[in-house]
Each structure stands twice: as structure tokens, then as C-alpha cells.
C-alpha positions in Angstrom: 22.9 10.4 -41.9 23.5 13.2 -39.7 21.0 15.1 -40.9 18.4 12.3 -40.5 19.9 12.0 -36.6 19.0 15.8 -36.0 15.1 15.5 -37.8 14.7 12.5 -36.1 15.2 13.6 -32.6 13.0 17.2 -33.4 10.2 14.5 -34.4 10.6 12.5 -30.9 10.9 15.9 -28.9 7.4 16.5 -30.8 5.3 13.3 -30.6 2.8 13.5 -28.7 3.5 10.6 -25.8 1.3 8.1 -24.6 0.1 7.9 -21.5 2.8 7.2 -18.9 3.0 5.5 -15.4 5.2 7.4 -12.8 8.1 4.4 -13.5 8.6 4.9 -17.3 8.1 8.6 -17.0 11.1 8.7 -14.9 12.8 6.9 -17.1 12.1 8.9 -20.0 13.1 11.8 -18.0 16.5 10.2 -17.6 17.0 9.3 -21.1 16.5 11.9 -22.5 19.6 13.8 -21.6 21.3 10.5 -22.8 19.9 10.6 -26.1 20.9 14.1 -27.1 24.5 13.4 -25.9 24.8 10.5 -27.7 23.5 12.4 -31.0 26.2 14.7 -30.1 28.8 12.6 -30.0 27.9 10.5 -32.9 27.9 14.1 -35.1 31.1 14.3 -33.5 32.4 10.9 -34.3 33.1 9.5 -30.9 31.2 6.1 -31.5 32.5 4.3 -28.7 31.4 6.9 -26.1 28.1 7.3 -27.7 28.0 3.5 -27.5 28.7 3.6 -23.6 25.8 6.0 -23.1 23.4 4.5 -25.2 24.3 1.2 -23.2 22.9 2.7 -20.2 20.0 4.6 -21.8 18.7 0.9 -23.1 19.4 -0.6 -19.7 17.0 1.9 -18.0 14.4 1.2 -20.9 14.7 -3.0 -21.0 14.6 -2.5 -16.9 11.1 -0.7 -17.7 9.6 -2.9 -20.1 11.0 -6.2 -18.0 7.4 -7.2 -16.4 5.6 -6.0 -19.3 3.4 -8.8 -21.1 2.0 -7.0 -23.7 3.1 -6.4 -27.6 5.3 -3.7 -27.3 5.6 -0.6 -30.3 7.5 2.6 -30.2 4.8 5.3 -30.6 6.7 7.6 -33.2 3.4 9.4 -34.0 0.3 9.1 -33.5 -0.6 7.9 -36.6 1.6 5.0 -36.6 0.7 4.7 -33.0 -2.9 4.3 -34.2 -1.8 1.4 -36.8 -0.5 -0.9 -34.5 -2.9 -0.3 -32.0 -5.4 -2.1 -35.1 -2.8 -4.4 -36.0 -2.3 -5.7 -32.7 -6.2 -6.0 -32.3 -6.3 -8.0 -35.9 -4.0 -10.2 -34.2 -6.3 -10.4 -31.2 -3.5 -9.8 -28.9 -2.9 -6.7 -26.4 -0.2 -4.1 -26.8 1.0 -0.9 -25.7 2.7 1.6 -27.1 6.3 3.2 -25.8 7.2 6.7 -26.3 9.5 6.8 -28.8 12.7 7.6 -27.0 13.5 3.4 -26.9 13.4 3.3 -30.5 15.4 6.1 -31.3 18.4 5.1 -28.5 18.3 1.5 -30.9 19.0 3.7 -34.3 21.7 5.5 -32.5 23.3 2.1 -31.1 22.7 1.0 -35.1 24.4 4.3 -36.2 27.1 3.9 -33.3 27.7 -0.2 -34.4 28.4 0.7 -38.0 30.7 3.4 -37.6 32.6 0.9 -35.3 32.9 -1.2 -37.8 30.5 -3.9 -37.0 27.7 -4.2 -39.5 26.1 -7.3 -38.1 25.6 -6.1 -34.9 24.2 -3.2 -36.4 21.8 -5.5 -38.8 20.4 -7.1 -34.9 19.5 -3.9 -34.1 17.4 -2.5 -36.9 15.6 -5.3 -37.2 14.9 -5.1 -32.8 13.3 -1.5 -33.9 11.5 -2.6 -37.0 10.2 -4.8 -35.0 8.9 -2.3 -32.3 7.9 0.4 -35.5 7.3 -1.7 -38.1 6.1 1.3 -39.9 8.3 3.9 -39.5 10.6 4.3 -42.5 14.2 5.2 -41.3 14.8 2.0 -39.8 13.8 -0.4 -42.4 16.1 2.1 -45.3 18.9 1.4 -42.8 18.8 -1.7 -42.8 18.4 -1.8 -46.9 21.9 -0.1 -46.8 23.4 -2.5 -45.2 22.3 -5.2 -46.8 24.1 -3.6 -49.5 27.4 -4.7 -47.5 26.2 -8.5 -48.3 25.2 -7.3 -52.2 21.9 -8.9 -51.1 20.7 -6.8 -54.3 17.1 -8.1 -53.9 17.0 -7.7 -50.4 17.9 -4.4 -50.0 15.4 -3.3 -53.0 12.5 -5.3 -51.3 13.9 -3.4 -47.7 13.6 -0.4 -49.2 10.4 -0.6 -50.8 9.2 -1.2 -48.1 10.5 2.0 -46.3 8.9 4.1 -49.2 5.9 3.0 -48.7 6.2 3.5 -44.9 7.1 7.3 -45.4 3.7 7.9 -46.8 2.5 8.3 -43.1 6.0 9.9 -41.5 6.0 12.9 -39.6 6.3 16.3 -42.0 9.4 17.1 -40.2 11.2 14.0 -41.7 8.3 12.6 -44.6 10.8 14.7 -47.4 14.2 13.0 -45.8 12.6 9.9 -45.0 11.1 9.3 -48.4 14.3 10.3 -50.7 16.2 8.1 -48.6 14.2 5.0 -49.3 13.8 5.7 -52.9 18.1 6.5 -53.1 18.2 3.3 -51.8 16.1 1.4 -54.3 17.9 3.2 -57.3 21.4 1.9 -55.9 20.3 -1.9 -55.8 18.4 -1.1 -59.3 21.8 -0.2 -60.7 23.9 -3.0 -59.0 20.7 -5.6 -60.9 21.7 -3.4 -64.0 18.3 -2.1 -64.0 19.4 1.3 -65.3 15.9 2.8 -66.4 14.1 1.3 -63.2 16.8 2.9 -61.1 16.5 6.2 -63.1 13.0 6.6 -62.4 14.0 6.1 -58.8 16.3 9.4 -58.6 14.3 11.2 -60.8 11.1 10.6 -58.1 13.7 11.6 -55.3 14.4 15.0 -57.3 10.6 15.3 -57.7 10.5 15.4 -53.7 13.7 17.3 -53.1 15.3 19.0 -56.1 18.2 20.1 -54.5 18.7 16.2 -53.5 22.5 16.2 -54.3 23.3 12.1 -53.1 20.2 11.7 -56.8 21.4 14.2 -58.8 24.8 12.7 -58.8 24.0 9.1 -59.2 21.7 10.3 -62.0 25.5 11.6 -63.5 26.6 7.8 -62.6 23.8 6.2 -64.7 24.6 8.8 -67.3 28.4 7.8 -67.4 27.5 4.3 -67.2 24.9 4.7 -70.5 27.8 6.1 -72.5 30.3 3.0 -72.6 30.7 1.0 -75.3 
């Protein structure tokens, strides 16, 4: 995951932002500092003092969006910035999109809240940014993953589908990462089902993104082991 922490953050410093007032400028301005210590610390494995910063960070940003009345979305890029522009309109409802700083200090608390030990806090808060970036495919394979704490087999495959097909429109800097982890995912609740050949294909399309994909290549060696019992 801390791989996916450092891409991530490259991608936010590189999304284009929309347009800001003077307020939530400053308080991206602010943040931003926040974030990267946080993503420091969490490489570092100091959850709890990441925590603490991202608790302010998310202050700043819930402060910002307080009097705010319309749909809110992280703008991750500008293509998914686009998509719930039109979704909101098929709704007939008005929205606005935030930079994408808010989002990525909620994966961070996620990351924080798991290493701590508390999946179901961490569960509240990838479903909060799924719900702000419905389309952007981290989140939703997160949340698959832990779903796998429940064994809610079904669930986490249905997650995870889901994040694969999200990853078709993720940033190049993170579309390779993005997509191998959402496919990983589906092979590991394929093989709790006992769906060995439906999970197979799920590697093998991992390896077909990213051959030197180690996490595929060996549960490809687990399948392998598991075919040869009696």
C-alpha cells in the first residue's frame, strides 16, 4: 500500500484543480503540508501521529464545505471530474467539485484506522470517499480488502469489480497500480468461493498489466499448490 500512497499523492499534486474561492484555496494551501507529513509518517508506521494530523487536515476541510449546499465530489481528474458533473445533472441536482486533497486525507485516515487496528472505522471512511469519487478506483479496492476481514466473499468480489472497472478512466500515473489491485482482489475472493479457474484468469490479467506483479505471480504458485492435493 505504500506504493499506492506515494502514486496517489504525485496524481493529486498533478490534477488540474477546479476553480477555487480565496477560503478553500487557503485551505488547500494549509493542507497540503499536512498531507505529505501524514504520508510520511504512515511509510513510517507512526499511525497514531498521522491520525492526529489528518484530524486537523479534515477539520479545515469539513469547516470549508460547512455552508456548502451543493453535491459535493473530489475532482481526482478531470475526467472523473467531468462524470459527475453529468451524473449530477442526470440527477437534476447541482454539485461542485473539490480538489482532491479532501479525498486523499479520508484514504490516509482509512490507511491510518487499519493499521490501528480498527477496521470498522476504517470501512466508514471508504465508503465517505466513495461516496465523494465514486469513480475512482483505490477506494472502492480498499474497501473490497476489508471486507475480506468479514469473509463477505461476495461482497468484496462485487467491490472489487467494481474498482476494475473504475480504473479504465484512472490517471496513467496510477491506471497500472490501480487496475492490478482490483483485479488481485477479485482473484482472492474467487479462491476463498473455490473458484480456482475464475480466480486464475484474474492473476493471469494482472500479469498481462504488470508482469513483474509479484503479490499475482505468487498467488498463481498458491492456486498451483492448491490444484495438486489430493
Amino acid at each position: 500500500m505504500i506504493a499506492v500512497i506515494t502514486a496517489l499523492l504525485l496524481a493529486v499534486q498533478a490534477a488540474p484543480s477546479p476553480t477555487l474561492s480565496p477560503l478553500r484555496a487557503d485551505v488547500e494551501a494549509q493542507n497540503e503540508p499536512r498531507l505529505r507529513t501524514a504520508a510520511q509518517l504512515l511509510k513510517d508506521h507512526e499511525p497514531q501521529q498521522a491520525l492526529d494530523i489528518l484530524t486537523i487536515a479534515l477539520a479545515a476541510y469539513d469547516a470549508d464545505h460547512a455552508s456548502e449546499k451543493r453535491r459535493l465530489y473530489c475532482g481526482m481528474s478531470p475526467q472523473e471530474t467531468l462524470l459527475y458533473m453529468m451524473m449530477a445533472a442526470k440527477d437534476k441536482t447541482s454539485a461542485v467539485a473539490v480538489p482532491p486533497g479532501y479525498c486523499t486525507a479520508l484514504y490516509l485516515k482509512g490507511y491510518a484506522l487499519v493499521d490501528l487496528g480498527q477496521p470498522a472505522e476504517a470501512k466508514a471512511v471508504y465508503r465517505q470517499a466513495i461516496a465523494l469519487a465514486p469513480m475512482y478506483a483505490q477506494y472502492q479496492t480498499e474497501l473490497g480488502q476489508l471486507l475480506r476481514l468479514d469473509k463477505d466473499w461476495p461482497g468484496m468480489l462485487s467491490t472489487c469489480e467494481g474498482a476494475a472497472q473504475a480504473a479504465a478512466i484512472a490517471p496513467a500515473a496510477i491506471k497500472m497500480l490501480q487496475q492490478g489491485a482490483a483485479l488481485r482482489c477479485q482473484g482472492y475472493a474467487l479462491v476463498e468461493e473455490h473458484k480456482l479457474d475464475e480466480a486464475e484468469k484474474r492473476y493471469r490479467q494482472a500479469l498481462a498489466i504488470n508482469p513483474g506483479d509479484l503479490k499475482a505471480q505468487g498467488e498463481l504458485q498458491y492456486i498451483a499448490q492448491q490444484r495438486a492435493k489430493p
